[in-house]
C-alpha positions in Angstrom: 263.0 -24.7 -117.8 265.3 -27.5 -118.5 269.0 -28.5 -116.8 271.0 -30.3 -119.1 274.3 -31.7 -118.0 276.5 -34.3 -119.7 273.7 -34.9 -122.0 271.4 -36.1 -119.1 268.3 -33.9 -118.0 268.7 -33.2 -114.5 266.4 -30.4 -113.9 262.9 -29.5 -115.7 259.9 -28.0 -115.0 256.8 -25.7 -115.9 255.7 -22.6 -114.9 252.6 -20.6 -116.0 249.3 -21.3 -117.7 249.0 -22.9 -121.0 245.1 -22.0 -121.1 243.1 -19.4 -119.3 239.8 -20.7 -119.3 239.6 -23.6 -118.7 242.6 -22.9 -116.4 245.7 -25.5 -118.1 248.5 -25.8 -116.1 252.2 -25.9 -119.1 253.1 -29.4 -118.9 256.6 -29.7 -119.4 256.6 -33.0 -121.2 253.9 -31.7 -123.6 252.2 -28.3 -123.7 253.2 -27.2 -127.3 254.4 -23.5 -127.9 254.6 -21.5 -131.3 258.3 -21.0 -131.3 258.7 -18.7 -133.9 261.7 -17.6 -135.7 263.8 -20.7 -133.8 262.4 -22.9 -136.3 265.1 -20.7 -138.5 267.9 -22.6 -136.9 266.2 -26.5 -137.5 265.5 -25.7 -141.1 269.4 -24.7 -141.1 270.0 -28.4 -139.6 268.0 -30.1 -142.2 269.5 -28.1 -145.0 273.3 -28.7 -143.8 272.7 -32.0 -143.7 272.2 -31.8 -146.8 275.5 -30.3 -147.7 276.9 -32.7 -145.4 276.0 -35.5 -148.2 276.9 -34.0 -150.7 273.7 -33.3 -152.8 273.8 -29.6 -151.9 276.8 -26.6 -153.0 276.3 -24.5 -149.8 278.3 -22.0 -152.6 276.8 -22.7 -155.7 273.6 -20.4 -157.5 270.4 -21.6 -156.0 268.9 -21.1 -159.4 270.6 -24.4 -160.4 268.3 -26.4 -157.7 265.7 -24.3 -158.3 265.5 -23.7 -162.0 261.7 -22.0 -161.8 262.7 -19.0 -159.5 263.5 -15.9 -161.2 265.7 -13.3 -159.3 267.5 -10.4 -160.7 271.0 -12.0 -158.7 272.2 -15.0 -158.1 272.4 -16.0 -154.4 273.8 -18.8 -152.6 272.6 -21.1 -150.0 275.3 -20.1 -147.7 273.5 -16.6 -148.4 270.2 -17.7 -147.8 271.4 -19.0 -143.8 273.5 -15.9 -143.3 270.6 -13.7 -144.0 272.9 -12.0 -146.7 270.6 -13.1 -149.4 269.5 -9.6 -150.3 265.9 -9.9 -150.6 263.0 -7.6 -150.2 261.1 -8.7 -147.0 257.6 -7.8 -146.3 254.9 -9.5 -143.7 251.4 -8.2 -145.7 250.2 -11.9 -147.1 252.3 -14.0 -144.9 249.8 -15.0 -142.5 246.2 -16.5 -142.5 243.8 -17.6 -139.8 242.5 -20.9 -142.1 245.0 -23.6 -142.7 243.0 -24.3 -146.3 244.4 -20.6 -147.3 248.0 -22.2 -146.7 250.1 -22.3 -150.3 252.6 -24.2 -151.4 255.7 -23.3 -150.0 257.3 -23.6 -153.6 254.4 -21.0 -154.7 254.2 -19.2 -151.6 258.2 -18.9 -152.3 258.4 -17.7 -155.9 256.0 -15.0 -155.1 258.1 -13.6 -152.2 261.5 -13.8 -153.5 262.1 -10.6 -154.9 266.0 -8.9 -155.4 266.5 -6.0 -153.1 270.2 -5.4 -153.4 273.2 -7.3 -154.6 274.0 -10.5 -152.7 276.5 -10.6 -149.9 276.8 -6.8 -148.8 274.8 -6.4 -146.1 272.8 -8.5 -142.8 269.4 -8.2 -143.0 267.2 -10.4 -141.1 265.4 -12.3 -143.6 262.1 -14.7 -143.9 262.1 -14.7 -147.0 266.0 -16.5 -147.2 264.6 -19.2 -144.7 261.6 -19.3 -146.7 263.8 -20.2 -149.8 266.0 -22.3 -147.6 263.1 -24.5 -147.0 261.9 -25.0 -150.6 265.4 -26.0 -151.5 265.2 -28.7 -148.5 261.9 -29.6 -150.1 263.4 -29.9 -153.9 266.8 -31.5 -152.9 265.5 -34.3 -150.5 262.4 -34.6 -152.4 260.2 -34.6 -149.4 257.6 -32.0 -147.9 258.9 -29.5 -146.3 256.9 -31.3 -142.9 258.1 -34.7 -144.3 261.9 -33.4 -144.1 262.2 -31.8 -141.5 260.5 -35.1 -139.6 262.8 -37.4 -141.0 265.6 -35.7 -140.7 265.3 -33.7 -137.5 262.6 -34.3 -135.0 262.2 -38.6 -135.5 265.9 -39.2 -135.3 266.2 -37.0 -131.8 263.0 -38.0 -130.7 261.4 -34.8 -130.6 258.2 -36.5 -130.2 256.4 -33.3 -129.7 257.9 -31.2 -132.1 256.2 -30.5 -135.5 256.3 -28.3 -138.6 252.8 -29.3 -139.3 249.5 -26.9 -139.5 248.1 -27.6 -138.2 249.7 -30.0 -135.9 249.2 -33.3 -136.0 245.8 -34.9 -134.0 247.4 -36.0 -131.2 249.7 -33.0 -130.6 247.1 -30.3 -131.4 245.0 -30.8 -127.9 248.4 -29.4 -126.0 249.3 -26.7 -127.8 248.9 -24.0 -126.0 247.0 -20.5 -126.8 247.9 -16.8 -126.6 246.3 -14.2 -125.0 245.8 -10.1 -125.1 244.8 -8.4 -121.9 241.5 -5.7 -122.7 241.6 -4.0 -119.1 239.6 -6.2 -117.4 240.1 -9.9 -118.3 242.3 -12.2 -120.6 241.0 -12.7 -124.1 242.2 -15.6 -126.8 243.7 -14.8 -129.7 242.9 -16.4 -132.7 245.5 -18.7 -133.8 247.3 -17.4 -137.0 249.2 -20.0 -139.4 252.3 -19.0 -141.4 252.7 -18.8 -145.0 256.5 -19.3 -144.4 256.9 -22.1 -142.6 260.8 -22.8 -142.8 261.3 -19.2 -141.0 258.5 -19.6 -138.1 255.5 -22.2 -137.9 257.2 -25.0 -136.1 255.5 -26.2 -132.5 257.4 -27.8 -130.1 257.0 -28.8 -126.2 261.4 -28.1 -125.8 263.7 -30.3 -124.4 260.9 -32.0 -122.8 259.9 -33.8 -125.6 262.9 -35.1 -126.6 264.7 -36.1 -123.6 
């Protein structure tokens, strides 16, 4: 839990168990969480900074950075962040337990994006948009997803433990902490589970914390 007033942190602290066994006390400053579907927002940032300079039509076809995906409509970036994209979204395949089964995000994207209804009609929460979003990030800046993200996000705010690496990075990787499914009895660990679309969830971070 972290306080933040007039842009100085004046309240923070842990609670709960990063680890079971050995018992691991959350460490504000560094225990590093999976956080999901938030990464969805900092892949925005990146991207809108990119519109911000100029190099990318928040309202222009997509198709026209990314000339090798094939969809049956054209959508927009502004699309893509709204979730109005209109694209099929399914989980099966978008997950893997060994980092070396990660794709290529451009691969891994071309493979997902798939038209489910005309652009701009409807809200539907999408990975597949942010998953797009991402590759465009990559194409545009010419960076790595990872690499773009860094340089643009987490280096400049010093989110020293913040990532979009998997996994993370050697000296992160020892704090991140590990989820767990009660059997009746006792706590078991879960095995970790890396994400095929990694501009809509993969991101680790340790919060505020790390940045303050």
């Amino acid at each position: 839990m972290a306080i933040v007033h007039d842009g100085r942190v004046v309240f923070l602290r842990a609670y709960g168990v990063a680890r079971v066994g050995p018992h691991t006390p959350v460490d504000a400053a560094s225990t590093l969480f999976r956080i999901g579907s938030v990464t969805k927002p900092l892949t925005a940032a990146a991207v809108l900074q990119l519109v911000d300079e100029g190099t990318l039509d928040l309202s222009r076809d997509i198709r026209a950075y990314l000339p090798d995906l094939s969809l049956l409509y054209g959508v927009t970036t502004r699309q893509l962040l709204t979730h109005t994209a209109g694209l099929d979204e399914k989980f099966a395949g978008g997950f893997t337990r060994e980092p070396e089964d990660l794709q290529p995000l451009a691969e891994h994207a071309k493979g997902r994006a798939v038209s489910a209804m005309h652009p701009g009609l409807h809200y539907s929460y999408s990975s597949t948009d942010y998953t797009l979003a991402g590759w465009l990030l990559e194409r545009v800046s010419g960076r790595p997803y990872e690499e773009a993200m860094a340089a643009r996000l987490f280096t400049p705010l010093k989110m020293t433990h913040t990532t979009a690496r998997q996994p993370p990075e050697p000296a992160l990787i020892g704090a991140r902490s590990i989820g767990y499914a009660w059997d009746g009895s006792a706590y078991q660990a879960l095995p970790f589970r890396y994400t095929q679309s990694r501009p809509a969830g993969a991101e680790d971070d340790a919060g505020l914390a790390a940045s303050r």
